[in-house]
Backbone as XML, in Angstrom:
<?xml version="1.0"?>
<chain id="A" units="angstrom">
  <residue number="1" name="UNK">
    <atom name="N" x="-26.035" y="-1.687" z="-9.989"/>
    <atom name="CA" x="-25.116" y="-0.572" z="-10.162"/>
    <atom name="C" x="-23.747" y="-1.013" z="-9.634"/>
  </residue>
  <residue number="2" name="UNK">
    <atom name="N" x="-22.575" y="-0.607" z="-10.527"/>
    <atom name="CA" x="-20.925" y="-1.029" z="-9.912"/>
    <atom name="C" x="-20.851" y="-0.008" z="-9.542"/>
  </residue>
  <residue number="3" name="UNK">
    <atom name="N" x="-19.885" y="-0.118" z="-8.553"/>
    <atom name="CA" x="-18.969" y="1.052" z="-8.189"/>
    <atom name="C" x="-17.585" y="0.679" z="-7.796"/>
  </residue>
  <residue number="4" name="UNK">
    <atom name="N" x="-16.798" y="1.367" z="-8.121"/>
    <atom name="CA" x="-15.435" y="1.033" z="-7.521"/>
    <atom name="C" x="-15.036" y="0.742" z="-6.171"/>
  </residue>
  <residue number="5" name="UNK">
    <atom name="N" x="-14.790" y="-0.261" z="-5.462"/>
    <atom name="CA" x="-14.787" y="-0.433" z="-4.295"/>
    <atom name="C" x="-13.779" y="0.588" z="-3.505"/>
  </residue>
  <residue number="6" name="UNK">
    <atom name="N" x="-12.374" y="0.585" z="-4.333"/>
    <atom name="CA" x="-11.501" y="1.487" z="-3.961"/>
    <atom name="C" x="-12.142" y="3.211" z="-3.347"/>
  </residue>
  <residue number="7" name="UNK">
    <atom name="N" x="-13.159" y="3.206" z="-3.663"/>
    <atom name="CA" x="-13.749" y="4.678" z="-3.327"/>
    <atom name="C" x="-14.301" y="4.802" z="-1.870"/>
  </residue>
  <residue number="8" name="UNK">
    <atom name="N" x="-14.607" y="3.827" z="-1.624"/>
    <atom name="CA" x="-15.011" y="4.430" z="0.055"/>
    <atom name="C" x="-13.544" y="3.978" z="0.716"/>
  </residue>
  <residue number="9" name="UNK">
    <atom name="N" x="-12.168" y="3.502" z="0.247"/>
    <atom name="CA" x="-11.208" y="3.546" z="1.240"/>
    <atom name="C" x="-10.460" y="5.117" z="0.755"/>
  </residue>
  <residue number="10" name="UNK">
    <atom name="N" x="-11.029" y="6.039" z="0.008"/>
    <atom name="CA" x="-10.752" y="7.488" z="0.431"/>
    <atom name="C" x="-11.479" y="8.302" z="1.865"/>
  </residue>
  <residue number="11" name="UNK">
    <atom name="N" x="-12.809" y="7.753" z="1.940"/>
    <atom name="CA" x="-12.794" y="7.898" z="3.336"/>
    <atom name="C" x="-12.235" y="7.553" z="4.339"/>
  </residue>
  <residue number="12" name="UNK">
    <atom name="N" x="-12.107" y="8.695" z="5.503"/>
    <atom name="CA" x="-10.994" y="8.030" z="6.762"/>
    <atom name="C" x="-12.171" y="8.722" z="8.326"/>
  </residue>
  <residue number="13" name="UNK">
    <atom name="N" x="-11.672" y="7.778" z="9.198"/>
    <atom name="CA" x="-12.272" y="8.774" z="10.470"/>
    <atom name="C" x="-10.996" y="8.327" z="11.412"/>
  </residue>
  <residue number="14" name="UNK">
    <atom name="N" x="-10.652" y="9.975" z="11.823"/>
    <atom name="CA" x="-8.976" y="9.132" z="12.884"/>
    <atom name="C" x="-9.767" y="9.927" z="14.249"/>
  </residue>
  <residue number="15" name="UNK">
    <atom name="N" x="-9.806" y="9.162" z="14.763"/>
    <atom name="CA" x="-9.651" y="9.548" z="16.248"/>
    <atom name="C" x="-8.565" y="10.905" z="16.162"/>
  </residue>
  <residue number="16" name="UNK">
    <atom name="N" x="-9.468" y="12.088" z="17.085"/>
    <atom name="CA" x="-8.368" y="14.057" z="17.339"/>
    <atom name="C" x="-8.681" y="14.716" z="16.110"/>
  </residue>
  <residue number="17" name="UNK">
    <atom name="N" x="-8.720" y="13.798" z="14.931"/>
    <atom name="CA" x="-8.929" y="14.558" z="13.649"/>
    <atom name="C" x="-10.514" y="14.724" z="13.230"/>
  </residue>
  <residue number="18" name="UNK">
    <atom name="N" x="-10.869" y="16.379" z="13.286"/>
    <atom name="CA" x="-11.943" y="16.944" z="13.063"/>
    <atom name="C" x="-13.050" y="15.967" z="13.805"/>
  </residue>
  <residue number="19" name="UNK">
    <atom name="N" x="-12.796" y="15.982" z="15.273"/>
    <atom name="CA" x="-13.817" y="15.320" z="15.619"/>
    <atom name="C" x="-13.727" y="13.400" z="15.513"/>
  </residue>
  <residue number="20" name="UNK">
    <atom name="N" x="-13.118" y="13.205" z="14.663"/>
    <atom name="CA" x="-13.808" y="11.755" z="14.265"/>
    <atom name="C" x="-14.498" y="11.725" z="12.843"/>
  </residue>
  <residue number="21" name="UNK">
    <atom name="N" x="-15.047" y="12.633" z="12.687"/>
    <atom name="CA" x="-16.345" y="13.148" z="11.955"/>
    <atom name="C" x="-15.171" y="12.504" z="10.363"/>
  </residue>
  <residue number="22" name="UNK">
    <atom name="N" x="-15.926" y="11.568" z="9.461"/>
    <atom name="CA" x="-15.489" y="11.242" z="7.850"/>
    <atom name="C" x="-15.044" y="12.246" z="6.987"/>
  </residue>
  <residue number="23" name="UNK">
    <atom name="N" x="-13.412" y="11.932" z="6.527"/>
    <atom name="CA" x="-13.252" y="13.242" z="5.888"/>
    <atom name="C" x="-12.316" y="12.285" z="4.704"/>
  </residue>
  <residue number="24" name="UNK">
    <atom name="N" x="-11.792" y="13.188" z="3.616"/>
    <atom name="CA" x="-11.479" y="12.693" z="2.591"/>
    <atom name="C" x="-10.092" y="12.157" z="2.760"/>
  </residue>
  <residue number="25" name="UNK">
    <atom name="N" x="-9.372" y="11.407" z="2.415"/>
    <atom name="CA" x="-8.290" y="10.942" z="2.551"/>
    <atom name="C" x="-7.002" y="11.189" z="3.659"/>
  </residue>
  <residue number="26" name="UNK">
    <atom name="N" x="-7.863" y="11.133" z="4.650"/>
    <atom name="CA" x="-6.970" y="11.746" z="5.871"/>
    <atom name="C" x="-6.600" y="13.655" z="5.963"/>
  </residue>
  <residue number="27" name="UNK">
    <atom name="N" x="-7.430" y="14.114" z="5.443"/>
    <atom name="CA" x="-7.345" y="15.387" z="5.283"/>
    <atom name="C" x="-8.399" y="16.069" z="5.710"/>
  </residue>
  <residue number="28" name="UNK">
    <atom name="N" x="-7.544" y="17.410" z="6.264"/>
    <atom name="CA" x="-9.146" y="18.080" z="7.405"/>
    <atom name="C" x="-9.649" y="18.588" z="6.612"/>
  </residue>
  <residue number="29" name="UNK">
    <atom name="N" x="-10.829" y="17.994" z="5.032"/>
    <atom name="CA" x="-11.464" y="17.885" z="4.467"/>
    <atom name="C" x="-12.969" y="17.029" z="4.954"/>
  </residue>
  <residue number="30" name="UNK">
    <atom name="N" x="-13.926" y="17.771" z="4.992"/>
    <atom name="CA" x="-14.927" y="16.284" z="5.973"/>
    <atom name="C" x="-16.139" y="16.362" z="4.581"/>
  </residue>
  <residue number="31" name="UNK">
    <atom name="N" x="-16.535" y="14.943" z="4.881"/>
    <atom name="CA" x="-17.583" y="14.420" z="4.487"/>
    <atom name="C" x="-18.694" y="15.258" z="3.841"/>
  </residue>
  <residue number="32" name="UNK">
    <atom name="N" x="-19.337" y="15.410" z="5.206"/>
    <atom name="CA" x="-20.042" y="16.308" z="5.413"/>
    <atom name="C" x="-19.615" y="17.993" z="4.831"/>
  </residue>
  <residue number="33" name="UNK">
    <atom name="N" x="-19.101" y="18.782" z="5.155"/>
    <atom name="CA" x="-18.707" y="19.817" z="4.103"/>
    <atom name="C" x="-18.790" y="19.592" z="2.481"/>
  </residue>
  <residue number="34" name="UNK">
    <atom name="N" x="-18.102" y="18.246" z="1.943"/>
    <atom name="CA" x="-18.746" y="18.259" z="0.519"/>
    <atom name="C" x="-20.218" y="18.170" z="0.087"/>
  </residue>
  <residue number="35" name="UNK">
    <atom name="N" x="-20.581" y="17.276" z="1.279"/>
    <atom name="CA" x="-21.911" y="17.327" z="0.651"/>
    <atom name="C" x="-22.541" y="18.390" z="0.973"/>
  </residue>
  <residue number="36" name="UNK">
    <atom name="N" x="-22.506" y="19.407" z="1.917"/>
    <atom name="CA" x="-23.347" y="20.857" z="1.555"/>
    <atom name="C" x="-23.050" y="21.833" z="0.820"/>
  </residue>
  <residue number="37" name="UNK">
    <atom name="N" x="-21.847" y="21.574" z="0.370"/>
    <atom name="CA" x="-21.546" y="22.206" z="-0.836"/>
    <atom name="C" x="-22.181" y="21.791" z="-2.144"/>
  </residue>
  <residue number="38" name="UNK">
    <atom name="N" x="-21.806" y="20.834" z="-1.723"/>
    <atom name="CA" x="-23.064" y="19.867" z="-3.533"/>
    <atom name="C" x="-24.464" y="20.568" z="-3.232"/>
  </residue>
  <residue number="39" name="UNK">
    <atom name="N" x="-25.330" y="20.106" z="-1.955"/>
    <atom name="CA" x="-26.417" y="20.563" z="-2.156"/>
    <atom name="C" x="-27.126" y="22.032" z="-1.835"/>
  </residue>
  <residue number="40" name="UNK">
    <atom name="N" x="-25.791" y="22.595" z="-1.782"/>
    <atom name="CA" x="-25.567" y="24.121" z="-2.115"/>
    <atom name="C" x="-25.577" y="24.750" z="-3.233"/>
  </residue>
  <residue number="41" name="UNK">
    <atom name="N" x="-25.667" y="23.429" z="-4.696"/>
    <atom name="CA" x="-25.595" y="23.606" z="-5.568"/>
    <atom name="C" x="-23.928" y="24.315" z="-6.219"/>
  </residue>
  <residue number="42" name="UNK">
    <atom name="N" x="-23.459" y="24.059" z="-5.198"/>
    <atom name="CA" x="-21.756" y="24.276" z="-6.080"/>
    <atom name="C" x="-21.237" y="23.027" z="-6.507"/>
  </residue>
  <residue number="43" name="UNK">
    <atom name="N" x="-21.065" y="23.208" z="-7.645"/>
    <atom name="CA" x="-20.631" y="22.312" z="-8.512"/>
    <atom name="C" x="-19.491" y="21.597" z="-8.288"/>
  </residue>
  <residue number="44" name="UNK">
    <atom name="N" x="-19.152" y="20.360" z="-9.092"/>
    <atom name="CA" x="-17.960" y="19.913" z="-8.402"/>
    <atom name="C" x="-16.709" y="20.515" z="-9.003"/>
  </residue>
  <residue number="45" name="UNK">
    <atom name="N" x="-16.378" y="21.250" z="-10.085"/>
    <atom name="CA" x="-15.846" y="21.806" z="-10.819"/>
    <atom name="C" x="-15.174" y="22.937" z="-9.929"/>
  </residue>
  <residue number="46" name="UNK">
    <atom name="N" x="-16.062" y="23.605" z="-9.273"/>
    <atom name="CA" x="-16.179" y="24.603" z="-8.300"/>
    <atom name="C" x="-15.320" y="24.054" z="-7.040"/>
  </residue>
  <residue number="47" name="UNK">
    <atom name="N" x="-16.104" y="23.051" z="-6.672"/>
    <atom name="CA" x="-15.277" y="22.716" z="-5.149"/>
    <atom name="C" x="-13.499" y="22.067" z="-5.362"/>
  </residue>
  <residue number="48" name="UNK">
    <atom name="N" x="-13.304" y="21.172" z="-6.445"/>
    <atom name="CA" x="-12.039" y="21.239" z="-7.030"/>
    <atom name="C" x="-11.379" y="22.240" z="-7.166"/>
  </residue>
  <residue number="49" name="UNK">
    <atom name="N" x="-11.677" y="23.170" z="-7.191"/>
    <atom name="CA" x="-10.544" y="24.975" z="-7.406"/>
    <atom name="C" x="-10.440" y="24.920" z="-6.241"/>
  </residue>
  <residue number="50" name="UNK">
    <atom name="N" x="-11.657" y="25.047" z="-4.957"/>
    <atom name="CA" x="-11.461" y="25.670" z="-3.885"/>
    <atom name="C" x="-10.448" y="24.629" z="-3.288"/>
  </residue>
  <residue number="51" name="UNK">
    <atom name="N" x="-10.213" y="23.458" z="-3.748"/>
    <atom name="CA" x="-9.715" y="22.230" z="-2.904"/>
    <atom name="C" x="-8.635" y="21.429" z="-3.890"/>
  </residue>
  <residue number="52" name="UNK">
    <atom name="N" x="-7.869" y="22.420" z="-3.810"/>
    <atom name="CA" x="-6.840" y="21.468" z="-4.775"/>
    <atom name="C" x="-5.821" y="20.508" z="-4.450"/>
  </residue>
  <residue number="53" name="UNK">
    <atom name="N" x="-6.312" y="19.529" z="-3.356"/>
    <atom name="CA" x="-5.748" y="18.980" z="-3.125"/>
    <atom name="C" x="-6.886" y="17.452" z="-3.132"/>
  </residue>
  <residue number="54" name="UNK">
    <atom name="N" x="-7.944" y="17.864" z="-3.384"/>
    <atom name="CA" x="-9.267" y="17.361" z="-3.617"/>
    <atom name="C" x="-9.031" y="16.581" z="-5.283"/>
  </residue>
  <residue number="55" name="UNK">
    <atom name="N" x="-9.355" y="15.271" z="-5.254"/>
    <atom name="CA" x="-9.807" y="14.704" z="-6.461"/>
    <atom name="C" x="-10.953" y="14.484" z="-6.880"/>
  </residue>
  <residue number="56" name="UNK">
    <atom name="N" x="-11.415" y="14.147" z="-8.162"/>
    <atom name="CA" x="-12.366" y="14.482" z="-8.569"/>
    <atom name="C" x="-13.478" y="12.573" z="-7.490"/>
  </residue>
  <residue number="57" name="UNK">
    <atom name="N" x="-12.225" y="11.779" z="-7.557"/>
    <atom name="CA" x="-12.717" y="10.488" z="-7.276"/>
    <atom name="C" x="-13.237" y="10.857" z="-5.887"/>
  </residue>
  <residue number="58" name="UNK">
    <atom name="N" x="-12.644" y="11.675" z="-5.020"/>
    <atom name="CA" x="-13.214" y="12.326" z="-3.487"/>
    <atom name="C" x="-14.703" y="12.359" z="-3.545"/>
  </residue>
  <residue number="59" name="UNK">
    <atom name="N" x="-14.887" y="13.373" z="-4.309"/>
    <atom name="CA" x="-16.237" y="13.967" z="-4.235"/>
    <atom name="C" x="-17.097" y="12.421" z="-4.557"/>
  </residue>
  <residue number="60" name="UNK">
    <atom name="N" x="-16.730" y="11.413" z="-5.738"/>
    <atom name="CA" x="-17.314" y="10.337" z="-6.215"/>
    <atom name="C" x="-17.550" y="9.670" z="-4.448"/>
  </residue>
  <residue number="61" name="UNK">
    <atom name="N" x="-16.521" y="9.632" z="-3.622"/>
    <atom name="CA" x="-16.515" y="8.867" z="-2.798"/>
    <atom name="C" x="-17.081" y="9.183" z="-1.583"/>
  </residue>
  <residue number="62" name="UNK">
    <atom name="N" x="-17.172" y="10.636" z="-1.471"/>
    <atom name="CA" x="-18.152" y="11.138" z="-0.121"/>
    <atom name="C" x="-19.526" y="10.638" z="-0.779"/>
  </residue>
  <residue number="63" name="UNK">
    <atom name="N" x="-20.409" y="10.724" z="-1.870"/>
    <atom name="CA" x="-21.693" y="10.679" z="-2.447"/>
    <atom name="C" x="-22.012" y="9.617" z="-2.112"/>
  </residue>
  <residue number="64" name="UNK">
    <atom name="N" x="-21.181" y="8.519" z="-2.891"/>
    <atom name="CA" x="-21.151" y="6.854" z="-2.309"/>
    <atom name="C" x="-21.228" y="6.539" z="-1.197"/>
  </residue>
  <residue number="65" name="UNK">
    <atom name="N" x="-20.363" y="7.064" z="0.168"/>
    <atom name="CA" x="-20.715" y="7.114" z="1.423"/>
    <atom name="C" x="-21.619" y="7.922" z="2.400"/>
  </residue>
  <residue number="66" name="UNK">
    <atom name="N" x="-22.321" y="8.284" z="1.714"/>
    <atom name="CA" x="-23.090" y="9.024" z="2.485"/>
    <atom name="C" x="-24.843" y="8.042" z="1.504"/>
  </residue>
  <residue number="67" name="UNK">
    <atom name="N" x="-24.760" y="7.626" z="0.235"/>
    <atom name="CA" x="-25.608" y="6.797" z="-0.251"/>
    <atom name="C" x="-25.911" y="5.338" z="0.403"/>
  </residue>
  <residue number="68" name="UNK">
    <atom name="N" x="-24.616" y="5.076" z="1.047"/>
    <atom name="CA" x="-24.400" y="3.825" z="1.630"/>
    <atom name="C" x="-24.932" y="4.120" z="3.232"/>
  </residue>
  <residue number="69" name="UNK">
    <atom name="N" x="-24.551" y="5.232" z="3.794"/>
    <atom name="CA" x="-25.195" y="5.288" z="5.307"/>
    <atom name="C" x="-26.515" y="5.381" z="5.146"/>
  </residue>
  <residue number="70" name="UNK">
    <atom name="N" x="-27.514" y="5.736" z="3.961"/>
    <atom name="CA" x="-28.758" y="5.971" z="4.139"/>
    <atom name="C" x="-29.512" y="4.583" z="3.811"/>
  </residue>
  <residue number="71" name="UNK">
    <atom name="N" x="-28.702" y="3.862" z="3.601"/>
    <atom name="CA" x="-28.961" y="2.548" z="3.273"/>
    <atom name="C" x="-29.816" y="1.357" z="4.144"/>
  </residue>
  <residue number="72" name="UNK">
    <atom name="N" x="-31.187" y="1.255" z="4.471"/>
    <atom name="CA" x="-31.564" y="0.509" z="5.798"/>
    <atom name="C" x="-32.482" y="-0.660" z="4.866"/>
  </residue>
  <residue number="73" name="UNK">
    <atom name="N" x="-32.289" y="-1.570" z="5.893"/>
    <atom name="CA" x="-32.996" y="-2.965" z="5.633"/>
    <atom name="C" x="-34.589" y="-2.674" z="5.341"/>
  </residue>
  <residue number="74" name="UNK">
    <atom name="N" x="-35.262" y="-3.008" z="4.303"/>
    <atom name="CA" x="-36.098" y="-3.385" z="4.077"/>
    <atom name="C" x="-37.285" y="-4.260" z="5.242"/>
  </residue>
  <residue number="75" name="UNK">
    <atom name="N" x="-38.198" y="-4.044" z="5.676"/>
    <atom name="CA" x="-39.387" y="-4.684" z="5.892"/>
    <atom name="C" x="-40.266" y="-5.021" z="5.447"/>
  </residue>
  <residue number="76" name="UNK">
    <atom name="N" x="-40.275" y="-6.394" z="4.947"/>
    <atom name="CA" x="-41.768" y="-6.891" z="4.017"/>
    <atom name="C" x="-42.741" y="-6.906" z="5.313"/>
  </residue>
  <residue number="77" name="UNK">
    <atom name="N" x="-43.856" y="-6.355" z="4.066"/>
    <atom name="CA" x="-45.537" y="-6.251" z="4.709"/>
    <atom name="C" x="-45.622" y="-7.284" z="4.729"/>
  </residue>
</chain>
């Protein structure tokens, strides 16, 4: 699978801002908030109105980073 590499440098974590906690392009937008909105079943269509300052590549790029933290090494039997 490709993915655009450019997409996880829309994630940011600044030190004072929201904690630390991963948010979208330096904006007190977090990580975490998109994705319970996704699996809140609000659409991304949906969270774009509420967030118009939100791109559609954002949402691409919280999914990707949060696919990538669940990401752990393998152990062969």
């Amino acid at each position: 699978m490709s993915t655009d590499p450019s997409l996880l440098s829309r994630i940011t974590q600044t030190a004072g801002q929201c904690g630390g906690r991963p948010c979208v392009r330096g904006l007190r937008i977090r990580v975490s908030d998109i994705l319970e909105m996704l699996a809140c079943q609000v659409s991304a269509a949906e969270i774009l109105r509420d967030f118009p300052d939100l791109e559609p590549d954002d949402i691409r790029a919280c999914l990707l980073f949060a696919a990538r933290r669940t990401t752990f090494p393998q152990v062969a039997a």
